[in-house]
N, C-alpha and C positions, 0 to 999 in steps of 0.2 A: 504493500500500500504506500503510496505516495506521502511523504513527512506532511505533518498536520492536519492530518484526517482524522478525525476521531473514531477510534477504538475502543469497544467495547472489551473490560476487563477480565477474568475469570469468573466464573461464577456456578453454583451446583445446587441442590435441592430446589428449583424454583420455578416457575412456569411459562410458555412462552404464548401467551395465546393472540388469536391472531383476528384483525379487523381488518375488510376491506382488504387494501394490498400491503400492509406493515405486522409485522409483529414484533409485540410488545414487551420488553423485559423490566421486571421490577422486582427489588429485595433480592432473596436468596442467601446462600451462603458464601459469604465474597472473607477476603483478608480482612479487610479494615472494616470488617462489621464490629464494632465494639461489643464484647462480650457484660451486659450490663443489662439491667430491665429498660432503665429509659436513658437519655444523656440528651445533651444539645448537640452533639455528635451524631450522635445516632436518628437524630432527628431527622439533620440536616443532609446525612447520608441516602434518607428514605423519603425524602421529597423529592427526589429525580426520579425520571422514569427514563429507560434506552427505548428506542425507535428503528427498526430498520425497515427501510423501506424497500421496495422487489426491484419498482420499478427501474432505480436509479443505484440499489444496493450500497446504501452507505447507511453508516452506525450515527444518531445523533441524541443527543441529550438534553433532556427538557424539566425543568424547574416545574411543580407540581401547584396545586394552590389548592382553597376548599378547607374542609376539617384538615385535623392532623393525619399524618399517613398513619396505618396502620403500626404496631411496633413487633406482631408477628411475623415476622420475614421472610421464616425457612420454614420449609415444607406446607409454606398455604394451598388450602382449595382453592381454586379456580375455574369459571369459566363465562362466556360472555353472550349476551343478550344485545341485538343489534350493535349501536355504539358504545355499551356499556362493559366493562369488564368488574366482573364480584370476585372479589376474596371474601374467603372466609379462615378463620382459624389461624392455624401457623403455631413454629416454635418460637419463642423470645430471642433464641439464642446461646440462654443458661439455664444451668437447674434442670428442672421440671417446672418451667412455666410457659405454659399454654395460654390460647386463647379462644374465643368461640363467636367474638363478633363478626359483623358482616360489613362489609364498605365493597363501595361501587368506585369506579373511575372510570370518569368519562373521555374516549381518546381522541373526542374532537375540541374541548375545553380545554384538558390537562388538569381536573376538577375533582376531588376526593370528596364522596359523601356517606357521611356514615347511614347505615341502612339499622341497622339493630348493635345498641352496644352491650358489652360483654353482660350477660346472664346466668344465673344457675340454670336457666329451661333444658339446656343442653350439654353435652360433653366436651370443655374443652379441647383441644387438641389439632394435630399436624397431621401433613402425609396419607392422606386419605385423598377419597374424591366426592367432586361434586358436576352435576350439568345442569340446566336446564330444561323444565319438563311441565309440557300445558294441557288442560285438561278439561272439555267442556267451557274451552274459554280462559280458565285462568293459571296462568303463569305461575311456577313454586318453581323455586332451588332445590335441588335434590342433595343432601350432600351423605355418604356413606363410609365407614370402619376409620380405620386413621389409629394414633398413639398420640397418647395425652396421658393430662394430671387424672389422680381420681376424683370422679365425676363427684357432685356435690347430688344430684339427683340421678338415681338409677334405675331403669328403665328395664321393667320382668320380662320383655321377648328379646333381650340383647346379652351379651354375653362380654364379661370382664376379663382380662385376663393378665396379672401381672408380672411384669418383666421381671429378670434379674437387675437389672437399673433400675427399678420404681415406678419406673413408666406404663402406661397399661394401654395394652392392645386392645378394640373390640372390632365389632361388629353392627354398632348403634347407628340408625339412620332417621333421618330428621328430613321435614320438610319446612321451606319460608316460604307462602305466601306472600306474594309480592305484592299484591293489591292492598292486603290490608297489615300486610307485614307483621303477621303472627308466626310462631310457631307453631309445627304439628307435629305430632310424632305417630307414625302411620302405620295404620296394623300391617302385620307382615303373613304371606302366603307364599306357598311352593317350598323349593329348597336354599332356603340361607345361607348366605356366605358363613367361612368361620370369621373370628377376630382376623382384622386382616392389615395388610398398610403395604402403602407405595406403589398398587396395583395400577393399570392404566385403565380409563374411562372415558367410552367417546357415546355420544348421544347418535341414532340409529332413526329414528323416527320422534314426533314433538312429545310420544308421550315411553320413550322407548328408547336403552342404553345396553351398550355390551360392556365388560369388566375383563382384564384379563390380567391372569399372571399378581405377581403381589408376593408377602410373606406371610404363614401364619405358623403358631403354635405346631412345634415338634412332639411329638412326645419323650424325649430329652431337655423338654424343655427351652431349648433354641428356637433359633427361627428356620424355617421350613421354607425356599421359595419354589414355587407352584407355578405350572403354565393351565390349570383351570380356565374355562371360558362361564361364565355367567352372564344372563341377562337380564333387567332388571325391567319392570314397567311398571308404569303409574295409571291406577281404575280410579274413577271418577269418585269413589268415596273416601278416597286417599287410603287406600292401599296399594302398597308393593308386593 
């Protein structure tokens, strides 16, 4: 590359999801992420968002605005509704400290808005997935399994599983209502994932996802990675 083009740095755990002709890089696990719950540092690290665009394939960098950026970095859910892109969740960085809030970013603004802030409703936590999924009209976030703190509220058709780190693997799956921006937590039918994480999930049809591969529960105890195929669908009474 030509000196002073901007370069896009390393980066791992993170998401690249894509609008139009650009996709979008934000957070992840970078060097100079400060290992810290919050800093002015770390603030200012996660107000930028990367850009590349196809058309012309250059790396650019853009100063964010809006609420605060998220401070879940590494391993957030992700995925995106026309020009919108959701996170949800993520690692801190340190510890065992999760998160379970929801923030939007708009990629024709450069605009952060937080959507639902951090709650007991649900289980914290990273590494998991989420998409998009509508039904008789109405648009819900889909987000499933992942590793997290333990939950504050625990949920009898899901399954906990704790690490040798502290951390806890499941299998918990949650709906948001985007309309009136509640949460659900939807009965579940067929065959269930086990506790799972870091699997891939792509949306298949509006009301309909495939899942593949991930890690779960060995019976040693470790982690186990799987090439399982599952697919998931969303029924009008909010069932999976």
């Amino acid at each position: 590359m030509s000196k002073g083009i901007y370069q896009l740095g390393g980066i791992s755990q993170h998401s690249a999801p894509v609008v139009g002709e650009s996709v979008f890089l934000w957070g992840g696990g970078k060097p100079d992420l400060p290992v810290v719950h919050d800093s002015p540092q770390k603030r200012k690290l996660l107000s930028t968002i990367d850009r590349l665009e196809f058309r012309i394939g250059h790396w650019s960098s853009h100063v964010t605005r809006g609420t605060s950026p998220p401070l879940g970095a590494v391993g957030y859910f992700c995925t995106t509704r026309n020009n919108d892109i959701f996170f949800f969740g993520g690692w801190c960085g340190h510890d065992i400290c999760y998160y379970n809030e929801v923030n939007s970013f708009n990629s024709l603004t450069y605009e952060w808005s937080n959507i639902i802030p951090t709650s007991d409703a649900v289980m914290k936590r990273g590494y998991g997935g989420m998409v998009c999924m509508e039904s008789i009209g109405t648009e819900y976030l889909f987000m499933i399994g992942g590793i997290g703190s333990t939950p504050t509220t625990y949920q009898s058709q899901y399954q906990y599983i704790q690490l040798v780190t502290g951390h806890i693997r499941t299998n918990e799956q949650n709906l948001l209502d985007l309309s009136t921006r509640q949460w659900i937590i939807p009965a579940i039918s067929g065959q269930c994932c086990s506790p799972i994480n870091s699997f891939a999930i792509q949306k298949i049809t509006d009301n309909k996802a495939v899942m593949f591969g991930g890690a779960v529960p060995s019976d040693d105890g470790r982690s186990l990675l799987v090439n399982t195929v599952y697919t998931c669908q969303l029924e009008s009474d909010t069932t999976i």
